[in-house]
C-alpha positions in Angstrom: 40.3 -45.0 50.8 37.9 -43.3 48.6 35.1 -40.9 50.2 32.3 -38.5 49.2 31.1 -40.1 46.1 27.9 -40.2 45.2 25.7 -40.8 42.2 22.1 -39.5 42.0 19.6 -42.2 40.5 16.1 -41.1 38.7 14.1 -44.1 40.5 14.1 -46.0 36.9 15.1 -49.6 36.9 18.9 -50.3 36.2 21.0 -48.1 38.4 24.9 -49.4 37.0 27.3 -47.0 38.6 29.8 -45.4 36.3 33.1 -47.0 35.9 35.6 -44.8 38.8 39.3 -45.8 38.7 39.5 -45.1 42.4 36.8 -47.3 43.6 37.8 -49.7 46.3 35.5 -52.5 45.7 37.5 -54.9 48.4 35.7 -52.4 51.3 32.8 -50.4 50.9 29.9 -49.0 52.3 26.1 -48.6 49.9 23.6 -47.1 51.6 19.9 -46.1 49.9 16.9 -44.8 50.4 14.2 -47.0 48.9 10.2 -46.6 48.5 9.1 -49.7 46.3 5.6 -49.7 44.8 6.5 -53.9 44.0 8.9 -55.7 45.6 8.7 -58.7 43.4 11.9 -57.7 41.4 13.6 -54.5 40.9 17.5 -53.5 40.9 18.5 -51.3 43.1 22.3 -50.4 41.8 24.7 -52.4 39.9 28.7 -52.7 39.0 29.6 -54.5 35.8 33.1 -54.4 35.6 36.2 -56.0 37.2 35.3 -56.2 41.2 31.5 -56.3 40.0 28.4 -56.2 42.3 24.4 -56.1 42.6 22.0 -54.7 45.0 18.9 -55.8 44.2 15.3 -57.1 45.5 13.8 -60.5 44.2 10.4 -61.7 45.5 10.2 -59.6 48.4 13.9 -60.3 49.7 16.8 -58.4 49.9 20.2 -59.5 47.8 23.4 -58.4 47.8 25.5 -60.1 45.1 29.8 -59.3 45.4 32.5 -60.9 44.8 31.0 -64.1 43.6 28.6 -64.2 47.2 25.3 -63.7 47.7 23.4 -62.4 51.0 20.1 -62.5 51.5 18.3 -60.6 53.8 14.9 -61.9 54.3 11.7 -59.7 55.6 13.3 -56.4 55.5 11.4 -54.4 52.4 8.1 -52.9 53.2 6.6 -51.5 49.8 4.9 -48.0 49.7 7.3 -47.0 53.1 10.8 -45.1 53.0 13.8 -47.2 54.0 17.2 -46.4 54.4 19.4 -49.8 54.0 22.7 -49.8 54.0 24.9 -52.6 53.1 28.9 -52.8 54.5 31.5 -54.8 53.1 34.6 -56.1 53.1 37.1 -58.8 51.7 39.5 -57.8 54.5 
């Protein structure tokens, strides 16, 4: 298993995380802090390479996008307040 990375994001649309060789994209854990002036549509992070995923909000929901699935959380952004989500999973 791979621990203690992290990748420090400027708030600006388009988050893709850098490709990392040791990346265990079969079980992983994402967790971020969000404050969203619009939650119509905006991406959170994104991995466009083999094992791809997307964390991202479209009208007002929640989407997590790996491994050719999509979840949806539904209700869970509230614009203009910090939120911590985190997102855990696993192909195990």
């Amino acid at each position: 298993a791979t621990t203690g990375y992290s990748i420090e994001m400027d708030g600006s649309n388009g988050n893709t995380i850098p490709y990392y060789s040791a990346m265990n994209t079969q079980t992983m854990t994402i967790n971020v802090w969000l404050n969203l002036d619009d939650a119509g549509s905006v991406e959170i992070l994104d991995r466009q390479t083999s094992g791809y995923f997307e964390f991202y909000v479209s009208s007002g929901d929640l989407k997590m996008k790996w491994a050719n699935r999509t979840v949806t959380a539904s209700g869970v952004i509230t614009v203009g307040q910090t939120q911590m989500i985190t997102a855990v999973m696993s192909l195990e």
